[in-house]
C-alpha positions as CSV (number, residue, x, y, z in Angstrom):
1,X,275.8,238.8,148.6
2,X,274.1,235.4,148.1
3,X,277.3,232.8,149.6
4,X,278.3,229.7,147.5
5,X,278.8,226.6,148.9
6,X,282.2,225.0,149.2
7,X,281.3,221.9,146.9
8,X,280.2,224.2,144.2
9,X,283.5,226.2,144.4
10,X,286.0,223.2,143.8
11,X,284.3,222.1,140.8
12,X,284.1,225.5,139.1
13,X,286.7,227.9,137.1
14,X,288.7,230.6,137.9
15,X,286.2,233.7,137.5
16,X,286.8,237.9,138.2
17,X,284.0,237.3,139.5
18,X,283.5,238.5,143.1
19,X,281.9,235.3,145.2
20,X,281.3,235.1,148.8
21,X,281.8,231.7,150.8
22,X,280.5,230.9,154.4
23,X,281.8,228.2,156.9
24,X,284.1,227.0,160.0
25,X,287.9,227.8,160.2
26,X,289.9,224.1,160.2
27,X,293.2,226.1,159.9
28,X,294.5,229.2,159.5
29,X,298.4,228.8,159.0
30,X,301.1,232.0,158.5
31,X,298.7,234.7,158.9
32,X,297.9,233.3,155.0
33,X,296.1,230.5,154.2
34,X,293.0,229.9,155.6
35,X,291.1,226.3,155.4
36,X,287.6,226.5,154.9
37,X,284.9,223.5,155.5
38,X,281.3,224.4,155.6
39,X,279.9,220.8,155.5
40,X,279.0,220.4,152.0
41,X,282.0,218.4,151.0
42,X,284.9,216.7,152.8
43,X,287.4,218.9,151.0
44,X,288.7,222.3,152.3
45,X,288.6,225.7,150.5
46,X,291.7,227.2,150.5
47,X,291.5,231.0,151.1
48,X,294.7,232.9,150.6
49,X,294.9,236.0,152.3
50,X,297.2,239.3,151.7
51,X,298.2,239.8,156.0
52,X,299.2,243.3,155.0
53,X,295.8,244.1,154.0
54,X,293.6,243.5,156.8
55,X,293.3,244.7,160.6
56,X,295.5,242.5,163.1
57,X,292.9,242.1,165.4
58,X,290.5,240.6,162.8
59,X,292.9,238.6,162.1
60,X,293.7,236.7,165.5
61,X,289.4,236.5,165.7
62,X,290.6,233.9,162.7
63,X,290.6,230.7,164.8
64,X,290.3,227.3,164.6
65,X,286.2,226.6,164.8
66,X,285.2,230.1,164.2
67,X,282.3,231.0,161.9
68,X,283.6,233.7,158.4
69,X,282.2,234.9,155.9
70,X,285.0,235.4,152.8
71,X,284.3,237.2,149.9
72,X,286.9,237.7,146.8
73,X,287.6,236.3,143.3
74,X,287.8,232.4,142.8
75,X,291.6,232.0,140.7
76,X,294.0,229.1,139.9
77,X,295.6,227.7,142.8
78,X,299.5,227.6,142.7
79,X,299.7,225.2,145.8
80,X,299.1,221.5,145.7
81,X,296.2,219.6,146.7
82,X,293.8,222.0,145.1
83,X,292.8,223.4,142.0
84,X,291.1,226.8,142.8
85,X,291.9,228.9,145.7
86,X,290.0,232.8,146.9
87,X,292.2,235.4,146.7
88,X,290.1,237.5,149.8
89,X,289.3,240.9,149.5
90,X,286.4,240.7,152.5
91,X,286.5,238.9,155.6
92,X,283.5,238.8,158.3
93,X,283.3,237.1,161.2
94,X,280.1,235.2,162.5
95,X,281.1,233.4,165.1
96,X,284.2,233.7,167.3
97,X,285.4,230.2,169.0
98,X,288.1,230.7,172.0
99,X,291.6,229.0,171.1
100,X,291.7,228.3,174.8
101,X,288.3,226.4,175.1
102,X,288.8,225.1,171.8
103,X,292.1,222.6,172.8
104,X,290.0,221.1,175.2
105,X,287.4,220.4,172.9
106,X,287.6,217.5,169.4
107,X,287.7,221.0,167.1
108,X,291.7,221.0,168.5
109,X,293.5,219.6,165.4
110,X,295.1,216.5,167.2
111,X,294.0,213.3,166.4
112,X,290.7,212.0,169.2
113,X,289.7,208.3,170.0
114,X,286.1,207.7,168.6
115,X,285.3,207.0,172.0
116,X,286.2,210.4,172.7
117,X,284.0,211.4,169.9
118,X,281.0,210.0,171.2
119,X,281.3,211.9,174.3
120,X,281.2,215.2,173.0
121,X,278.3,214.2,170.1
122,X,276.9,217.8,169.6
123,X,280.4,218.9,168.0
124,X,281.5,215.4,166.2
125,X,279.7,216.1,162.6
126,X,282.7,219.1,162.8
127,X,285.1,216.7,162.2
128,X,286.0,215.2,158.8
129,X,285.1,211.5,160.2
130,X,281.4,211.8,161.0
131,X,281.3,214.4,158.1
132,X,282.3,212.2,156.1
133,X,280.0,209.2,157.7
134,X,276.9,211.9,157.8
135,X,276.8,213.0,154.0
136,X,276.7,209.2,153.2
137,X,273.6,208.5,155.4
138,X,272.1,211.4,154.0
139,X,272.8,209.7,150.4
140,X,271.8,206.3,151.5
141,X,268.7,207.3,153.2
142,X,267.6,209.4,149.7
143,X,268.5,205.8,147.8
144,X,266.2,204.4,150.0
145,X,263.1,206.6,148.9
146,X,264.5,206.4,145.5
147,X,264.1,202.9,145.0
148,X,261.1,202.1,146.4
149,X,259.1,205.4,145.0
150,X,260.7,204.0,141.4
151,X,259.4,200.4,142.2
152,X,256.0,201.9,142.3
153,X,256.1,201.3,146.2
154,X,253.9,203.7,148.4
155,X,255.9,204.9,151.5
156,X,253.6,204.2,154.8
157,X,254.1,206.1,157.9
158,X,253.7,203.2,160.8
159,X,252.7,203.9,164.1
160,X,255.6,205.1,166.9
161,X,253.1,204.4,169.6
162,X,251.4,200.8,169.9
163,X,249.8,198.4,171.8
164,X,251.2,195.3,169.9
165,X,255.0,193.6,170.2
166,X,255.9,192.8,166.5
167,X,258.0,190.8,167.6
168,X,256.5,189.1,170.6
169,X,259.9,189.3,172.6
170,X,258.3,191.9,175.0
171,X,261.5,194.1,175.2
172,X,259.8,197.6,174.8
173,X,259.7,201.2,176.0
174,X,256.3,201.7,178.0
175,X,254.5,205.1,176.9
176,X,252.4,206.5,180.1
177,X,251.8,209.6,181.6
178,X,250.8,208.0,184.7
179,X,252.7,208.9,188.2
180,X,255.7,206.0,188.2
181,X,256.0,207.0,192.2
182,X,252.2,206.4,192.7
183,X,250.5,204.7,189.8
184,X,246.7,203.9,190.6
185,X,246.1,200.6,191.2
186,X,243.2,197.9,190.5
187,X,241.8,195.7,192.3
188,X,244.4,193.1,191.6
189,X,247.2,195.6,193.0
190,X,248.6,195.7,189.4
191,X,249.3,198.9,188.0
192,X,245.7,200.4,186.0
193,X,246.5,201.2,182.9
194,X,242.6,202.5,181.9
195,X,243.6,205.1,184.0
196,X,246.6,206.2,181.3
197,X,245.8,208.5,178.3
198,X,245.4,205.5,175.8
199,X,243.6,203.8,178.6
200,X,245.8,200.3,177.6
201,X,249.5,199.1,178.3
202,X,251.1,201.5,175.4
203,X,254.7,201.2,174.4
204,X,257.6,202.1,171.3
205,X,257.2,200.8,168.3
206,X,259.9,197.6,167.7
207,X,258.9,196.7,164.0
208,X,255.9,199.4,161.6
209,X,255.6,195.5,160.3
210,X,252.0,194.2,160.8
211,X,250.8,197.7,160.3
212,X,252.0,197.8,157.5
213,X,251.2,194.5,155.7
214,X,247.8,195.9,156.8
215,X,248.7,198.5,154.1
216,X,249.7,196.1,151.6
217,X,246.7,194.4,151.5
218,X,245.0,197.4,150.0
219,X,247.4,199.3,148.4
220,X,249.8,196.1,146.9
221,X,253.4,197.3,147.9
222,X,254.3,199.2,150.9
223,X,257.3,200.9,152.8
224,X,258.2,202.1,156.0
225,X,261.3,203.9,157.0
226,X,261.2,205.1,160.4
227,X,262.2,205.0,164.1
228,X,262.0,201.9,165.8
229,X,262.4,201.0,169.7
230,X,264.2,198.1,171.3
231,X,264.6,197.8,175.4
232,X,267.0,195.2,175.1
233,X,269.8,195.7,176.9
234,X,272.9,194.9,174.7
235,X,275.9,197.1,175.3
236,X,277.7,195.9,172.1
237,X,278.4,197.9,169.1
238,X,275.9,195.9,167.1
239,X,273.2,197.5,168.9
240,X,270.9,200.4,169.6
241,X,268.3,201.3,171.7
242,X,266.8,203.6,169.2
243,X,267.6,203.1,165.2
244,X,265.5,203.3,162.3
245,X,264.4,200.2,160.0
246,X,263.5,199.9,156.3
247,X,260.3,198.0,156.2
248,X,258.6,196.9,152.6
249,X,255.8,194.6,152.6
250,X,254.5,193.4,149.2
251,X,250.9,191.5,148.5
252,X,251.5,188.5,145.9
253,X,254.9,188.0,146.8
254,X,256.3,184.3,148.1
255,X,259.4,183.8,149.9
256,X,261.7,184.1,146.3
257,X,260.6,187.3,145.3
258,X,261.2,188.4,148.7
259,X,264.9,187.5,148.4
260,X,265.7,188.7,144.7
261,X,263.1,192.1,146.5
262,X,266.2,192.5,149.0
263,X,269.2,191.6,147.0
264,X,268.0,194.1,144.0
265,X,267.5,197.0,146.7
266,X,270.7,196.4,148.6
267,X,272.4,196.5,145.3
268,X,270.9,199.6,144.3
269,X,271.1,201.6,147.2
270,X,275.1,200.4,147.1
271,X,275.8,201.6,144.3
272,X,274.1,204.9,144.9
273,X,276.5,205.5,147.5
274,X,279.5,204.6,145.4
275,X,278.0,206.4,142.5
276,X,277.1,209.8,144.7
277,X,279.8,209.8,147.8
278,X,283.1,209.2,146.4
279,X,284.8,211.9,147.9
280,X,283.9,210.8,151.2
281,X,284.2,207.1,150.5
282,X,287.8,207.5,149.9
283,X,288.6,209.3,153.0
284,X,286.6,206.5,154.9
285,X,288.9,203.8,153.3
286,X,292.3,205.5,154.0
287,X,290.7,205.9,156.8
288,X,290.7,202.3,157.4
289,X,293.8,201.5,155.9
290,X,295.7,203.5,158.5
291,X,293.3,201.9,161.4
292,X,294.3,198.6,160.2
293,X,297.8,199.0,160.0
294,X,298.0,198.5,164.0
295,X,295.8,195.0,163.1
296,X,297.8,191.8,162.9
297,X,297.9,190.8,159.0
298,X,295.8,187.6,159.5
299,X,292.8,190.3,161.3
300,X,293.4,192.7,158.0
301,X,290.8,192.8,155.1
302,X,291.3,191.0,152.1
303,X,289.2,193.7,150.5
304,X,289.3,197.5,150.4
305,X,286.1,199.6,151.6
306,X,285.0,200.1,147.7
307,X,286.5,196.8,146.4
308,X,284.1,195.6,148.9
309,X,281.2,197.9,147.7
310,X,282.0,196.9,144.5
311,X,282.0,193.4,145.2
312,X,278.1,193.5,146.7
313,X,277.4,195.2,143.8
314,X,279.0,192.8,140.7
315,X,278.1,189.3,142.5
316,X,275.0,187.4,143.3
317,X,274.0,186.4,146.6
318,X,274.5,182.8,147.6
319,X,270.8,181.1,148.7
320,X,271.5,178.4,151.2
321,X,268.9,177.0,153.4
322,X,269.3,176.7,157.0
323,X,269.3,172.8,157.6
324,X,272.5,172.9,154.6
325,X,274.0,176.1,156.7
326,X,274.0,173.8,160.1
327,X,275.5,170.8,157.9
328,X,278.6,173.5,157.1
329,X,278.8,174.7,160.3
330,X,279.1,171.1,162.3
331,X,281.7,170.3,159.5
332,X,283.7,173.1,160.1
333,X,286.6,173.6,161.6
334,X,285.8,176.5,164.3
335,X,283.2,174.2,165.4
336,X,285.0,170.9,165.5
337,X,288.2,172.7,167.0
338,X,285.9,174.4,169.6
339,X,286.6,177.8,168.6
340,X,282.7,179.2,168.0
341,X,281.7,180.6,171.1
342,X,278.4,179.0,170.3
343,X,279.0,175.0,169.4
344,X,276.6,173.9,167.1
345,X,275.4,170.7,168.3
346,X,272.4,170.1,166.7
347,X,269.7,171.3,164.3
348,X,267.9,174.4,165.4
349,X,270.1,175.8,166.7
350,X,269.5,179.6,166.6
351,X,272.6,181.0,164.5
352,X,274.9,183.7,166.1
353,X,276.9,186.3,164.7
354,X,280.2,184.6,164.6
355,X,278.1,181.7,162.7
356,X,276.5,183.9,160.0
357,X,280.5,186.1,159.2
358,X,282.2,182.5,158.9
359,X,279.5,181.5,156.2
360,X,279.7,184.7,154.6
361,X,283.6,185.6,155.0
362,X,285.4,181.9,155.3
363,X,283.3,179.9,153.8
364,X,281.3,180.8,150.4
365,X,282.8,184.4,150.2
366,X,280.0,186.1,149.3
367,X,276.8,187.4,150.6
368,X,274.2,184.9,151.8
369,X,270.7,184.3,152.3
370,X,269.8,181.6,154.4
371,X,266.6,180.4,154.1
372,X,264.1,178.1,155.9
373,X,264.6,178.4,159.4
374,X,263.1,176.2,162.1
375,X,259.5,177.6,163.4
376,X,261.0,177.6,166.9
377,X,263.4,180.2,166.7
378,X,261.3,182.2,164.6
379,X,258.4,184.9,164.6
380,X,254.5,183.9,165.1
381,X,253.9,185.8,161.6
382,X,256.1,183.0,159.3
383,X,254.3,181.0,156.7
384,X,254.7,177.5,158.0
385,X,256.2,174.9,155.2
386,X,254.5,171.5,154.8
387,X,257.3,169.8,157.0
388,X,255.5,171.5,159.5
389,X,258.8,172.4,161.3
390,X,260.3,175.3,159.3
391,X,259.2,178.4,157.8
392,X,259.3,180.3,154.8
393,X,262.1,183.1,156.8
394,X,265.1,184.8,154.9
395,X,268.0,186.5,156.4
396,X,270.7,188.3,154.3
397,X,274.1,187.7,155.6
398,X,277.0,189.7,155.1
399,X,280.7,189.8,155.8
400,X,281.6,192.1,159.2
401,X,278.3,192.5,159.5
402,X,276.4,189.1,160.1
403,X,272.6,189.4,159.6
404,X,271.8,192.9,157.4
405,X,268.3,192.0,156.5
406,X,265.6,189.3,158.1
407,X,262.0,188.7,156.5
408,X,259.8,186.1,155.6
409,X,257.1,185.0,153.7
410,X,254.0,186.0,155.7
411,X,251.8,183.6,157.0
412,X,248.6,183.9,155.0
413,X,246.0,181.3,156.4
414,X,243.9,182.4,159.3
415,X,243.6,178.7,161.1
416,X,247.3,178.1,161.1
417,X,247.8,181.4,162.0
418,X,245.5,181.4,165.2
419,X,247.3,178.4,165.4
420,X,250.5,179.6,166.2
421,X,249.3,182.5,168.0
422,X,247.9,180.4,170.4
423,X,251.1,178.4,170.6
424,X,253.0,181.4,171.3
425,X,250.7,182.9,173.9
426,X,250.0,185.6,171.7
427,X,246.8,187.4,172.0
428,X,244.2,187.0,169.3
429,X,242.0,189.6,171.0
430,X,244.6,191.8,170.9
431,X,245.8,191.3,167.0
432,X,242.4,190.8,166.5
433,X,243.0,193.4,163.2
434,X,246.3,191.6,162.5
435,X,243.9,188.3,162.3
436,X,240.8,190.0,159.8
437,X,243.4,190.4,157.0
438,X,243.4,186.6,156.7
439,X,239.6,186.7,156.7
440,X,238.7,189.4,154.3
441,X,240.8,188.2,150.7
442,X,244.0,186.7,151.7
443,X,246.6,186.4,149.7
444,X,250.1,185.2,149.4
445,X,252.4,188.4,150.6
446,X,256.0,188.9,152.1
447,X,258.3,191.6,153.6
448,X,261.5,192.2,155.0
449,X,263.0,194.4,157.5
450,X,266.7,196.3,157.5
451,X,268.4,198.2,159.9
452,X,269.3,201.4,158.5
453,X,272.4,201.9,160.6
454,X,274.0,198.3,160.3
455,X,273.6,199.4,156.1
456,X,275.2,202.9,156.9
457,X,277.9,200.9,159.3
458,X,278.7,198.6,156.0
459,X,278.7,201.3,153.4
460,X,281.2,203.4,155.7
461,X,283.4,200.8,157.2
462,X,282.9,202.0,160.8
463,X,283.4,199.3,163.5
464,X,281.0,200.6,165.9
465,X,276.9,201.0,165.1
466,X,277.0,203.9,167.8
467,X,279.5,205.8,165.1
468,X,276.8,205.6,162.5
469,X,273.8,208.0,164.0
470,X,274.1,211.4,165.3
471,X,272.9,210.6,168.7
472,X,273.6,207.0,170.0
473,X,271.2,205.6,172.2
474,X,271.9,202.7,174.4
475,X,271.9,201.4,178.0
476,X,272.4,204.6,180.4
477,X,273.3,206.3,177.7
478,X,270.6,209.6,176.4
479,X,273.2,212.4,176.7
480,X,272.3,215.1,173.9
């Protein structure tokens, strides 16, 4: 018989109608009442079964982690806490799990540190935390396709391997099948890469971004949502080795319809989550509730996890440009009292996170897009403004998270480009390609980029990026 999931089962009737359900044991208490979780939701099944009935020894094979199949007729439940219950007339089982190995395992019932979590990765998604986090990446990442395919955007699959650095900060994987004990060398005693399979230095992709503007130019408006590489070695839990970005680039759009571009899409995808994962959303937030309870009452939200959804969602995002930002932050008190870690002295000053959450959180109280930034702490690709000192760069701030989203107007004319380039040491041989778009009908055009897991991170509440992918990868850290 064809099994049912467990999602499908809550929402339905009572029936005499004999179903089968499949899944993983979370408790089996008085020989009776079996809980039932196969994934689909973060509610159990409750499966109610007559002891008398069955076999003994089937019975104790009914553990905590172990694989059954249950078959019976879906009625009213008389407990609390559900609706409908199985009354079992069948039980199978598919997988045994060992009560023994199981305590020493996260499947044991206590309560486990998330650090504890991470260490045993391959059985986490079994509890009803990363579950819970799981089915709302899976929701955010379909919003994401779901915007951008209604928006009339065509989803571009980037490059993994590259020769360029987007970014020109030169903190990437290197890609080689040459010997790392004996490498062939040229005549300068350097390594020789025309001697490696692409016959070039080749490394991880940091940013799909100049490929795909490359797109955009013949194609108008652009995505790319994919994996993306950084070698920088952070061990915070604001960063990854390996994450995936959401990259659009558009043709004919300036700096402003960038920023109304990522305010209407954060919104959307949001409210998709809030719309399609409440269930799970409401876990996450007792969740938090009872984490924060241990927090001293001045380190405690002012906002709920939805409240705060919500409150994305029902206000506009405040547009500051960065010379007004510094003006705030030298005023303020955190920087006058000497409690930023980073003082801000002085204009151009590259902002940190503590500076970005007090503009967001303390400050206006809303999300922000700064605006504007000095070309010194910026990317070679910015469009330069006429004050020759700043460029046309956006970053979305928001609260516990600090920068979310970072894009700019692209620069668009090849002489200032080459320009900069030059400036930056950046090879024009090399971007050659990245330098013919501004040859062959430029245009105005603009993009942004947004980690995926800082989104998933906000949209959850979890503290810790590492707690928002299946399979964290960060300095010494590739277990799994």
């Amino acid at each position: 018989m064809q099994h049912i999931e467990i999602n499908k089962i809550l929402t339905s009737k009572p029936s005499t109608i004999e179903i089968t359900v499949k899944g993983w044991v979370r408790s089996f208490r008085s020989n009776r009442f079996i809980a039932l979780n196969d994934g689909s939701t973060i509610k159990n099944l409750q499966c109610v079964v007559d002891f008398e009935n069955f076999d003994e020894k089937l019975l104790d094979k009914i553990t905590v982690g172990a694989a059954i199949a249950v078959t019976g007729v879906l009625v009213e439940s008389l407990g609390q806490g559900q609706d409908v219950e199985v009354q079992v007339e069948k039980i199978e089982i598919l997988g045994e799990a060992d009560p023994e190995e199981v305590k020493l395992t996260i499947l044991s019932p206590k309560r486990h540190t998330l650090e504890t979590l991470r260490e045993q990765a391959h059985l986490r998604i079994r509890t009803n935390t990363f579950g819970a986090i799981m089915r709302v990446r899976s929701k955010l990442a379909f919003a994401v396709h779901e915007y951008f395919q209604k928006n009339n955007f065509h989803y571009f699959h980037s490059p993994i391997i590259t020769g360029s650095d987007a970014e020109g900060a030169g903190e990437m994987f290197r890609v080689s099948v040459l010997d790392p004990k004996s490498p062939p060398l040229n005549e300068s005693g350097e390594v020789d890469f025309k001697q490696d399979f692409f016959e070039k230095e080749s490394n991880l992709t940091v940013s799909g971004q100049l490929e795909a503007e490359t797109y955009a130019m013949g194609l108008g408006k652009v995505y790319t949502f994919g994996p993306t590489f950084r070698a920088e070695n952070s061990n915070t839990s604001r960063h990854l080795a390996e994450f995936w970005m959401i990259e659009p680039e558009m043709a004919f759009f300036d700096l402003d319809a960038n920023m109304d571009l990522a305010e209407d899409f954060i919104k959307y995808v949001v409210k998709f989550a809030l719309d399609n994962c409440a269930d799970d959303l409401e876990f996450l937030e007792n969740r938090l509730l009872q984490e924060e309870k241990n927090k001293p009452q001045a380190e405690r939200s002012e906002m709920t996890l939805r409240d705060k959804l919500n409150f994305i969602i029902e206000n506009n995002f405040k547009r500051v440009t960065y010379t007004e930002a510094i003006d705030i932050l030298k005023r303020s008190k955190p920087n006058q009292k000497k409690k930023f870690k980073f003082l801000i002295d002085e204009w151009g000053a590259d902002l940190q996170s503590e500076h970005e959450r007090f503009l967001v959180e303390k400050h206006f109280k809303c999300p922000v897009i700064l605006f504007d930034y000095p070309a010194k702490i910026k990317a070679f690709y910015m469009r330069l403004n006429d004050d020759g000192k700043t460029v046309r760069a956006m970053d979305v701030l928001f609260p516990g998270i600090g920068e979310i989203v970072g894009g700019s107007q692209r620069e668009e004319r090849y002489d200032v480009l080459l320009e900069k380039m030059k400036a930056m040491d950046i090879s024009a041989e090399e971007l050659y390609w990245y330098l013919d778009l501004r040859k062959f009908g430029t245009c105005v055009h603009s993009g942004f980029g947004l980690g995926f897991e800082r989104l998933v991170q906000f949209v959850t509440g979890m503290g810790n990026i590492r707690d928002v992918i299946p399979y964290p990868r960060t300095p010494g850290n590739a277990e799994f």
